[in-house]
C-alpha positions as CSV (number, residue, x, y, z in Angstrom):
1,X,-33.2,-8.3,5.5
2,X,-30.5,-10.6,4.2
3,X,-28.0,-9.5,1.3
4,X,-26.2,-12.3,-0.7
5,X,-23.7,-11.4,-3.7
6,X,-22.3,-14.2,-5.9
7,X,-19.5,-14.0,-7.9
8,X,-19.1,-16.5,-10.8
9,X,-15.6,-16.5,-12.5
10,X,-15.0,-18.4,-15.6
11,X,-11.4,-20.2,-16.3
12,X,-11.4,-17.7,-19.8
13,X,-12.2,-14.8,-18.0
14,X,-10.8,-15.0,-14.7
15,X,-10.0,-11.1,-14.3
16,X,-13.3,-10.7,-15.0
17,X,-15.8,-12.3,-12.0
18,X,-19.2,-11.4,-13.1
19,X,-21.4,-10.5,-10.2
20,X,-24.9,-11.1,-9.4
21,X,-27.2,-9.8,-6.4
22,X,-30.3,-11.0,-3.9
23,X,-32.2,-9.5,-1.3
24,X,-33.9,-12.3,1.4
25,X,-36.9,-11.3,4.1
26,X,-35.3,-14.5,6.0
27,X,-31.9,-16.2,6.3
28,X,-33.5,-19.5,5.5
29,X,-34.6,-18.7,2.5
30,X,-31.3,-17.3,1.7
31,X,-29.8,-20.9,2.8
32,X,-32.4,-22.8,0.4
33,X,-31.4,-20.4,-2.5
34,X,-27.8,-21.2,-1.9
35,X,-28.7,-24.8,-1.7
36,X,-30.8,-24.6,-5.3
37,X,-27.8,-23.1,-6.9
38,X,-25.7,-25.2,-6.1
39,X,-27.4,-28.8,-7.2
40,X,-27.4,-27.2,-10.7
41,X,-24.6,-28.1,-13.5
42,X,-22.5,-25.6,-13.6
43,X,-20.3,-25.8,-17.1
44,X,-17.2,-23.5,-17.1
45,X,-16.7,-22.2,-14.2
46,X,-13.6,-22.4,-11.5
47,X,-15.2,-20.4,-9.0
48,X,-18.4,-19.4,-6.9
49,X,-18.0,-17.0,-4.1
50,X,-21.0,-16.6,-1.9
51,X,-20.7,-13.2,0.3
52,X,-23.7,-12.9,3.0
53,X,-24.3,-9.8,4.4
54,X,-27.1,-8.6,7.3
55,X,-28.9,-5.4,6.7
56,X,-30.2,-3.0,9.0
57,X,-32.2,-0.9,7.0
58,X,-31.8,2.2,9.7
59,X,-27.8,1.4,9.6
60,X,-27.3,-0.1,6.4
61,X,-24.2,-3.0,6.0
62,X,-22.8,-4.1,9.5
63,X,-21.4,-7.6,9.3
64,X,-20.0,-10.1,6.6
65,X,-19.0,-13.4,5.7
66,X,-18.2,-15.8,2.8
67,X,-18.1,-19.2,1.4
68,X,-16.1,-20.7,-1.9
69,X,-16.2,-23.0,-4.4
70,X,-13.2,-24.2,-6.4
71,X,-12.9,-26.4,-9.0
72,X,-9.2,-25.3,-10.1
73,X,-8.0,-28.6,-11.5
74,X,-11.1,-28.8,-13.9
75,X,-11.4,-25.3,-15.2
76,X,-8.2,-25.3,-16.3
77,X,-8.5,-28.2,-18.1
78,X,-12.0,-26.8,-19.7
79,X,-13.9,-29.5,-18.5
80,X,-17.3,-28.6,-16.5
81,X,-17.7,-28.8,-12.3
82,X,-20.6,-30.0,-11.0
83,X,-22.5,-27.8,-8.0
84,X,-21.3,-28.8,-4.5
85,X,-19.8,-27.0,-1.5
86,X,-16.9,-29.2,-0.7
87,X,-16.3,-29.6,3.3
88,X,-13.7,-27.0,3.7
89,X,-16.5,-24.3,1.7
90,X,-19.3,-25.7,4.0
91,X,-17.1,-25.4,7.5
92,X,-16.4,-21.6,6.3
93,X,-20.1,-20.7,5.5
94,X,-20.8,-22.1,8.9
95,X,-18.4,-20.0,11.2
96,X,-19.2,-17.2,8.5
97,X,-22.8,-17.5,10.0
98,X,-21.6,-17.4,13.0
99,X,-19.4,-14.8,13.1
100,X,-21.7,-12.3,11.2
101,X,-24.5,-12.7,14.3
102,X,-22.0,-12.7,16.9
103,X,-18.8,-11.0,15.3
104,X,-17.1,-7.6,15.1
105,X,-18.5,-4.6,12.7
106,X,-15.9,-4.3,10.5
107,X,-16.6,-5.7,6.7
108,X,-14.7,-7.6,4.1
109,X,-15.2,-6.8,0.9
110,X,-16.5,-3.6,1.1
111,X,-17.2,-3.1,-2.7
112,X,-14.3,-1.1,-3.3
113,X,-10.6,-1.6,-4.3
114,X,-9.6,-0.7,-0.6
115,X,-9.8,-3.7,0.8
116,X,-8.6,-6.9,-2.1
117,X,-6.9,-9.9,-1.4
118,X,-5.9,-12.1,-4.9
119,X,-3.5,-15.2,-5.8
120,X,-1.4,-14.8,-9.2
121,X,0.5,-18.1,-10.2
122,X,3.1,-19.1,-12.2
123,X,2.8,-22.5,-13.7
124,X,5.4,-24.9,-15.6
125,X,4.8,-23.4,-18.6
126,X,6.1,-20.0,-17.8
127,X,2.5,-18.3,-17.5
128,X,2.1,-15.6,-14.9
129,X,-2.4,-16.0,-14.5
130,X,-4.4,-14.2,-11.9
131,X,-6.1,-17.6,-10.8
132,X,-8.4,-15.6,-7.6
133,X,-9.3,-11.9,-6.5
134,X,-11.9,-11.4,-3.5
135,X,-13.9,-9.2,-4.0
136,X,-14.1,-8.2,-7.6
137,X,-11.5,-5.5,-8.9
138,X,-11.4,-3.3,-12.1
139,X,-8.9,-4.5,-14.8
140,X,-6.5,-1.4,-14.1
141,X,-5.7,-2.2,-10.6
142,X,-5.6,-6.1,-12.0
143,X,-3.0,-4.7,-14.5
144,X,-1.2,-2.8,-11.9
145,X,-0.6,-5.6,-9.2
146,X,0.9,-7.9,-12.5
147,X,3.5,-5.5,-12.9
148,X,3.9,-5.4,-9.1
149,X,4.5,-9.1,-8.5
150,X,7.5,-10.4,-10.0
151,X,6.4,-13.4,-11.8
152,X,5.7,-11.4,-14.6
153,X,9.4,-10.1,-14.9
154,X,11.9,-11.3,-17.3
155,X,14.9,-11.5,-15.6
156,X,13.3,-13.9,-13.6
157,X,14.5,-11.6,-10.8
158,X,12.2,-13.8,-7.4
159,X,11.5,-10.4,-5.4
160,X,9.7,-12.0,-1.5
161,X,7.9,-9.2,-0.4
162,X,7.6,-5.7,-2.3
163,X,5.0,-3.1,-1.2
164,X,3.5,0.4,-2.7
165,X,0.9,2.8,-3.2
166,X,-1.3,3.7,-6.1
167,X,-4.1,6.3,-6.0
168,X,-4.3,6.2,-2.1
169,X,-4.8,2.3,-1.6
170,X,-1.3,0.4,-0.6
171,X,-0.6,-2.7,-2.2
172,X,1.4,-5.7,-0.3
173,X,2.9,-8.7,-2.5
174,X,4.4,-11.4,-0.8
175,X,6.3,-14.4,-3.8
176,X,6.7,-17.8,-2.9
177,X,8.4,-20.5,-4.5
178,X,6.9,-23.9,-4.9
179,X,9.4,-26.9,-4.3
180,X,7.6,-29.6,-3.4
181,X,3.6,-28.8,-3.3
182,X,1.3,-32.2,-4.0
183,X,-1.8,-29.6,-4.1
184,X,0.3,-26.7,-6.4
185,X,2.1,-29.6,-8.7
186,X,2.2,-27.5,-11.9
187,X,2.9,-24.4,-10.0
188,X,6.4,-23.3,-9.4
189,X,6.0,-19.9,-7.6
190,X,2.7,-17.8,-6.7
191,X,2.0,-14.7,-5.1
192,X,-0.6,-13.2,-2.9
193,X,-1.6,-9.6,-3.6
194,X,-3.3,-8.2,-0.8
195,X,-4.4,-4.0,-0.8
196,X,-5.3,-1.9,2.0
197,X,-5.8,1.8,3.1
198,X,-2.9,1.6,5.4
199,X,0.8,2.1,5.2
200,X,2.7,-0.7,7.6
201,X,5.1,-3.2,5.9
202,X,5.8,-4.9,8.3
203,X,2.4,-6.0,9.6
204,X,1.5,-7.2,5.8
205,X,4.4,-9.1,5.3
206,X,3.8,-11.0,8.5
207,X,0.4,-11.8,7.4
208,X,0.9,-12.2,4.1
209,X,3.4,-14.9,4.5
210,X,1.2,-17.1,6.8
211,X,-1.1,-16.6,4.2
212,X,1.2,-18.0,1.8
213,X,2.0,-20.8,3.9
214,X,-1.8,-21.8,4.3
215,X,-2.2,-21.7,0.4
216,X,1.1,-23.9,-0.3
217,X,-0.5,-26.5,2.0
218,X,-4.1,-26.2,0.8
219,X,-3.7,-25.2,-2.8
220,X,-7.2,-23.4,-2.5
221,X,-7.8,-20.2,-1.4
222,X,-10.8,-21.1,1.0
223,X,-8.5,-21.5,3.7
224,X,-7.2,-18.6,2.9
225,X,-10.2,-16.6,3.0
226,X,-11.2,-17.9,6.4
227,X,-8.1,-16.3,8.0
228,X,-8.3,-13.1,5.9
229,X,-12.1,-12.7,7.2
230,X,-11.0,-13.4,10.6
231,X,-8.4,-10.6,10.9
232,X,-10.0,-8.4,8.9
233,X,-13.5,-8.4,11.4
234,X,-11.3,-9.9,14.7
235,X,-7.9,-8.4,14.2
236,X,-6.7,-12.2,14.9
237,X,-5.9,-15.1,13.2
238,X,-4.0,-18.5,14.6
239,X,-2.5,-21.7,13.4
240,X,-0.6,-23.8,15.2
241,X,1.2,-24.9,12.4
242,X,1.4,-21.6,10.0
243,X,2.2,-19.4,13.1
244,X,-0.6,-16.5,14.7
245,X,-0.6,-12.8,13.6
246,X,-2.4,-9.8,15.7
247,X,-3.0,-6.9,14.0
248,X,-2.7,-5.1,17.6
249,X,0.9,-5.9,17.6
250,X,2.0,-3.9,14.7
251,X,2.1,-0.3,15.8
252,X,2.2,2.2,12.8
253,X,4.4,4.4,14.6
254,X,7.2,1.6,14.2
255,X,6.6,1.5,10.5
256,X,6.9,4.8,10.6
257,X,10.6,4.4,12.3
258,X,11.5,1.1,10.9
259,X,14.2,2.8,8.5
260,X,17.5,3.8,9.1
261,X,17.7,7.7,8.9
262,X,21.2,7.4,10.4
263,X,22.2,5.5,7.6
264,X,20.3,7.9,4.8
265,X,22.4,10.5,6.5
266,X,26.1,8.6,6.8
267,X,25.6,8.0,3.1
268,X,25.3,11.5,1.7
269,X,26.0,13.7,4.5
270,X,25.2,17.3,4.2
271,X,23.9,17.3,0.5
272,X,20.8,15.2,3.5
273,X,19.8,19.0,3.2
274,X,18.4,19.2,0.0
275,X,15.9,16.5,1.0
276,X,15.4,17.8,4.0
277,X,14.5,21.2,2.1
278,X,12.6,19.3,-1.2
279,X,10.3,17.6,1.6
280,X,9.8,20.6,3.8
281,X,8.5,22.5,0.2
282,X,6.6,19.4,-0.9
283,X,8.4,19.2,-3.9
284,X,8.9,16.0,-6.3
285,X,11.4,13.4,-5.3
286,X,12.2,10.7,-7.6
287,X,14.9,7.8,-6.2
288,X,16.6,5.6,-8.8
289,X,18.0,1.9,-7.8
290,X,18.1,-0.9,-10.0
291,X,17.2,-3.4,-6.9
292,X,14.0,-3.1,-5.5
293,X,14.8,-3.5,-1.8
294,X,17.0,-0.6,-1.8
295,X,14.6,1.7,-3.3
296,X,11.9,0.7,-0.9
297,X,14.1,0.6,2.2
298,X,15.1,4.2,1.5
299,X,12.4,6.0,0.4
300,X,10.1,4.7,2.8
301,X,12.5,6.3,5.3
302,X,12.8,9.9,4.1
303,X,9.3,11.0,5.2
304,X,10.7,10.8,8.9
305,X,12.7,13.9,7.3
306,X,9.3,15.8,8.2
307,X,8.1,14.3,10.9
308,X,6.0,17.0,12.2
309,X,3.3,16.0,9.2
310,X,3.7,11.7,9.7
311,X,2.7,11.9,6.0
312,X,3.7,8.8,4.9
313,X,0.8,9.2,2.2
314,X,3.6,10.9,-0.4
315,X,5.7,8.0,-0.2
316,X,5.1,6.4,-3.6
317,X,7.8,3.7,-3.1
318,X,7.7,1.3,-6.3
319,X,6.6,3.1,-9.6
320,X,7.0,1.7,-13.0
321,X,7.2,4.2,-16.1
322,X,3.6,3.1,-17.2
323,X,0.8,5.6,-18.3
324,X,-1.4,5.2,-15.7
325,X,1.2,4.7,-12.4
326,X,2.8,8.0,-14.3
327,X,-0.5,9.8,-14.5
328,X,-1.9,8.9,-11.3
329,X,1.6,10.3,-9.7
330,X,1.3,13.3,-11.2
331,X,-2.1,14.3,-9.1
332,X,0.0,14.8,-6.4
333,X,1.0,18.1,-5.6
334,X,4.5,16.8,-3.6
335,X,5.9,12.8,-3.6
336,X,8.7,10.5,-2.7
337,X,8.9,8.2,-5.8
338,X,10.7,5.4,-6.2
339,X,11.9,3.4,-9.7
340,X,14.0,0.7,-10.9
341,X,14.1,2.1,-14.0
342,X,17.3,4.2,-14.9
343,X,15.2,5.5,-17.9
344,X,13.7,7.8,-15.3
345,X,16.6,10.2,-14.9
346,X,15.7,11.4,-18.8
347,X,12.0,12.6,-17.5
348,X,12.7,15.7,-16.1
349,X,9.0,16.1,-16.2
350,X,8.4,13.6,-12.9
351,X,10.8,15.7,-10.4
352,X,12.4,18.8,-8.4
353,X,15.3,16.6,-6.9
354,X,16.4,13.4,-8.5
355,X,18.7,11.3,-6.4
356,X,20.7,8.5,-7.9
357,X,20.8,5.7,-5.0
358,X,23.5,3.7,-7.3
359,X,25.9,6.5,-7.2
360,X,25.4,8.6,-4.0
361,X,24.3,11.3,-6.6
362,X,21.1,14.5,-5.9
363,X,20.6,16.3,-9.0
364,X,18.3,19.6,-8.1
365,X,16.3,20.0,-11.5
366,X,16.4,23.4,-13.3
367,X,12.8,24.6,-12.9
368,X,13.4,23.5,-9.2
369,X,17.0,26.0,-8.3
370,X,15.0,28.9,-7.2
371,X,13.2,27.2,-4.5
372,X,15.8,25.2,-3.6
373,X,18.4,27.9,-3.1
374,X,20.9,27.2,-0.3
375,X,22.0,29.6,2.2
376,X,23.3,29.9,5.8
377,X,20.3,28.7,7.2
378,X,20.7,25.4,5.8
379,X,23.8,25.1,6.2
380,X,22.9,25.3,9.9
381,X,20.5,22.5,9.3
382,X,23.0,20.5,7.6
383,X,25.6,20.7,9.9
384,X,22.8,19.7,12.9
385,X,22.0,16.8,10.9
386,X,25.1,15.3,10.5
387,X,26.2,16.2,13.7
388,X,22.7,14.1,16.0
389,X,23.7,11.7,12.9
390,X,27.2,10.9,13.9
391,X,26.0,10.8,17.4
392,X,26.9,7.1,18.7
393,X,24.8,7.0,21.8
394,X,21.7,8.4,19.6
395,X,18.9,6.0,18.2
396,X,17.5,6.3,14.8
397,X,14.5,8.2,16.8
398,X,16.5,10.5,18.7
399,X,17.9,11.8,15.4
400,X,14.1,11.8,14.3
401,X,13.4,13.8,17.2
402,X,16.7,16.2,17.3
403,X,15.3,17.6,13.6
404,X,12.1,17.8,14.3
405,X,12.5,19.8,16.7
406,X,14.8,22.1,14.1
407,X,11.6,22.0,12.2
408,X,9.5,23.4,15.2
409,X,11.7,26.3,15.3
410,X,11.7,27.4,12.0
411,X,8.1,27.0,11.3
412,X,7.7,28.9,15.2
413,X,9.9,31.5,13.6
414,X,7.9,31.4,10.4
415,X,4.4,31.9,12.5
416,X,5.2,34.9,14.0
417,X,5.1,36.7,10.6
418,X,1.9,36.0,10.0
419,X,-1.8,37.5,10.2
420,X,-5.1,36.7,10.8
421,X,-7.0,39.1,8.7
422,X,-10.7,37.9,9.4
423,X,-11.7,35.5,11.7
424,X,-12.1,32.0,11.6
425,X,-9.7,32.2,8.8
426,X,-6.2,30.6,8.8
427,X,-3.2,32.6,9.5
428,X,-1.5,34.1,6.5
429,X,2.0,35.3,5.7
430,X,2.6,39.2,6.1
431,X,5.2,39.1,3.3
432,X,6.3,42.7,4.2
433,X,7.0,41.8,7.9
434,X,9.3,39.0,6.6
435,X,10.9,41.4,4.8
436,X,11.6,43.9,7.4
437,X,13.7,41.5,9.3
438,X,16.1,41.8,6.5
439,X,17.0,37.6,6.4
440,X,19.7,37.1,3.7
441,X,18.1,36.3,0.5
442,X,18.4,32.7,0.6
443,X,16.6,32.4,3.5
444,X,14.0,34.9,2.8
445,X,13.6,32.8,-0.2
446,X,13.1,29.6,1.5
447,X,10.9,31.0,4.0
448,X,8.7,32.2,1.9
449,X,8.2,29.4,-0.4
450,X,8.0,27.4,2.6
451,X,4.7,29.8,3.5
452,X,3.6,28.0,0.3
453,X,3.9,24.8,1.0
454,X,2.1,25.4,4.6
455,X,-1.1,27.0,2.5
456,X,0.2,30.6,4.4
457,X,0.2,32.9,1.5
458,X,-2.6,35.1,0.7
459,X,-4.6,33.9,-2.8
């Protein structure tokens, strides 16, 4: 059993790509379909993507491929464009065949906003348009990734490569300017927006600019697509002359490190404490910066604060004050939030610990004191911090490692008042054993709310 979805998308409503479905007995008869559709007129629209996909019945989807056809130049002058695979769509379809009988499992375009790869433009004329979106994508997250992508801003700010998350799905924007493009000549920058369940930086800005690269040459996005497919179901793509990328090659342990803690902790020294505390009690941190890098570069790097959890799914690093983005934040119980937007500091609403990046400044909130009371305990951890900090001879992940291992201790310490009160059930905090030890009250305090955090209190 053969699958083939078609998406049509018309030069008036190219956020919208309306979506049509077929079911063949026999991949031939799936091929003189594609062939019909395409020898008739087709008035209005700028773009036909075919996506082919095998069914096992017992198994269900397994493999994937997809073919394109662009008529840029003519939708956006309204005129109509004739049926026809051009070369480039007919090579594609071909080692889309191919590679969906001999290739790997994994799919493109899964039907979900997990996996999205889209080209926004900015012509001479000053308009940001989304232009292309594989697959399909509500108008929320199409909203979302305008206000990522900088051709949208004012200040006419060109930001390269800016990254985030929204509702569990990262988003990766790498902006290029054109200068000289006979295929782009009424473009003068574009961007290419590509989402993904998984948090490394590093690995989407590599691919994203050879992406970029392959689009500035071709000016159509079936190129494009061919490499996208190919890592995406090979973990491999190469050009000779728009470089290779290996997904292999890009650890997520190193995203995880690629921060400087050392530096974090050189520029606010033992006040590094209340964010180590604020993360240990998953509470709300928001980080103000009026330039984008910095606020990514920095919050990205505070999660290694915990590194006993890896948990780099709080990280939230580029947030606007919209509705939705604001809405969607506050679902989460604990976050690491980053804006550009000074305005921020006056919603009190949004966080426990507010740290202005500008001006070296942490501001514990009022509803947040209690928690976040500090005592001898951390002034231990302080001083420990600074101290592996200042350390010449030690690495960013030696300083990693020295607090973690703080961590360990305090949470062994915290374990051993706790009970298991019925089998198979999760140890739970014996609140009266705590307070037989007689801790001073600060780090009674802490203890105990960081029982909370760990799900160790009794409900």
């Amino acid at each position: 059993m053969f699958r083939l979805a078609i998406l049509v998308t018309d030069p008036h409503m190219m956020l919208s790509p309306y979506s049509m479905t077929a079911k063949f007995t026999q991949e031939p008869l799936m091929g003189n379909f594609i062939k019909s559709f395409l020898e008739v007129q087709v008035y209005y629209v700028n773009r036909i993507t075919f996506i082919h996909m095998p069914v096992d019945t017992l198994k269900g989807p397994q493999k994937t491929f997809s073919a394109v056809y662009v008529a840029r130049d003519g939708a956006k002058q309204g005129s109509r464009a004739r049926g026809g695979v051009p070369e480039e769509g007919r090579a594609l379809w071909k080692e889309g065949a191919e590679n969906g009988r001999d290739g790997g499992s994994a799919a493109v375009g899964c039907g979900t906003d997990c996996e999205h790869l889209s080209t926004i433009e900015k012509d001479t004329n000053g308009d940001a348009l989304w232009v292309w979106c594989y697959p399909s994508t509500s108008a929320e997250r199409r909203n979302l990734l305008l206000r990522k992508c900088c051709l949208t801003d004012e200040n006419k700010e060109l930001h390269t490569f800016v990254f985030g998350q929204y509702r569990l799905t990262w988003f990766y924007v790498t902006t290029m300017e054109v200068t000289d493009s006979s295929t782009l000549n009424k473009v003068t920058h574009f961007s290419i927006v590509l989402t993904t369940k998984d948090f490394n930086p590093e690995k989407y800005a590599a691919f994203t600019r050879i992406l970029c690269r392959i689009y500035l040459k071709y000016g159509s996005p079936v190129k494009m697509m061919e490499s996208y497919i190919s890592v995406l179901t090979k973990g491999i793509c190469q050009s000779e002359e728009n470089g290779s990328f290996l997904s292999k090659d890009f650890d997520v342990r190193k995203a995880y490190l690629a921060g400087s803690i050392k530096d974090i902790i050189s520029q606010f020294g033992m006040e590094t404490v209340i964010l180590y505390t604020a993360l240990m009690l998953k509470k709300r941190i928001v980080v103000y910066h009026p330039r984008t890098e910095a606020i990514q570069e920095f919050t990205r790097t505070l999660p290694a604060l915990v590194w006993h959890r890896q948990d780099w799914s709080i990280l939230h690093s580029y947030v606007h004050l919209n509705d939705d983005e604001l809405e969607a934040l506050k679902m989460c119980p604990g976050y690491i939030a980053g804006f550009i937007d000074s305005e921020v500091s006056n919603r009190p609403d949004l966080y426990d610990v507010y740290v202005n990046l500008a001006e070296n400044e942490i501001t514990i909130s009022q509803q947040a004191k209690e928690a976040m009371t500090m005592g001898k305990l951390h002034k231990e951890i302080g001083q420990l911090i600074v101290q592996s900090a200042e350390d010449p001879d030690k690495s960013n992940s030696q300083v990693v490692k020295d607090i973690s291992q703080k961590t360990k201790e305090i949470l062994s310490n915290l374990a051993s008042f706790t009970e298991v009160l019925h089998d198979g059930e999760k140890p739970s905090l014996n609140f009266e054993a705590l307070k037989q030890k007689r801790f001073p009250p600060a780090t009674e305090n802490f203890l105990y709310h960081l029982a909370a955090a760990e799900q160790m209190l009794k409900i």
